[in-house]
N, C-alpha and C positions, 0 to 999 in steps of 0.2 A: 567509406565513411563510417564513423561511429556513433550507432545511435544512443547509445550509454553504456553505463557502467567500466569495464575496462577491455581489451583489447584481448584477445584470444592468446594474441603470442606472451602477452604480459603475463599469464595467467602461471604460478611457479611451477616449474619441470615436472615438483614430488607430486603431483595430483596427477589422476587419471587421464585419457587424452581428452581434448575437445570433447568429441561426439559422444563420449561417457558420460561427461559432468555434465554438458548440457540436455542428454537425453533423463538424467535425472531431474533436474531440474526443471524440464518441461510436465515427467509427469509429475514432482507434486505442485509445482504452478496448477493444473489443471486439473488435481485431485482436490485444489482451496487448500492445500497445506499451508501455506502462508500464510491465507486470511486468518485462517482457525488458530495460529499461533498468534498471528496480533491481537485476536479477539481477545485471546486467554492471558494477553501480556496485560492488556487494555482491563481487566475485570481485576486483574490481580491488583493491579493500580490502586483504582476505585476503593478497593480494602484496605487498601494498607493506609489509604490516606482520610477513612475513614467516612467515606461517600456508598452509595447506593453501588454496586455493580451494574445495573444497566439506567443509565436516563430516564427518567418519565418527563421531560419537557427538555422543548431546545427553542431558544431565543435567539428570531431572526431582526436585524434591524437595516437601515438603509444601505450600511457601509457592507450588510453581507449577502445583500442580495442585490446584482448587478442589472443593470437596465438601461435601452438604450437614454441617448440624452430628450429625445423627443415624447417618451413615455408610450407612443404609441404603438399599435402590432406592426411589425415588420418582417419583409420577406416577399 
């Protein structure tokens, strides 16, 4: 079963094998490689579009904060 993205055999011939591109990929998954390039895609944003690079407020309202239909605690 595939839990996402695309399938091993899909994956084209010219790149290294499996256990290569996934052993890289594991460590910078878990070095935050990835976060730290969204972060820095994410700020670059912010400037260009002429906004603050990092938020000082975030506006939550009914539709974004999910509850159940009874209001009460549950569990």
């Amino acid at each position: 079963m595939l839990g996402g993205g695309i399938a091993w055999r899909l994956i084209p011939k010219a790149l290294p094998p499996c256990s290569t591109t996934f052993g890289y990929f594991a460590r910078w998954r878990d070095a935050g490689l990835f976060a730290w390039i969204n972060h820095d895609i994410v700020m670059a944003d912010h400037e260009r579009v002429g906004r603050e690079d990092s938020p000082t407020a975030t506006v939550l309202d009914s539709q974004s904060v999910k509850t159940i239909e009874s209001g009460g605690p549950r569990g």
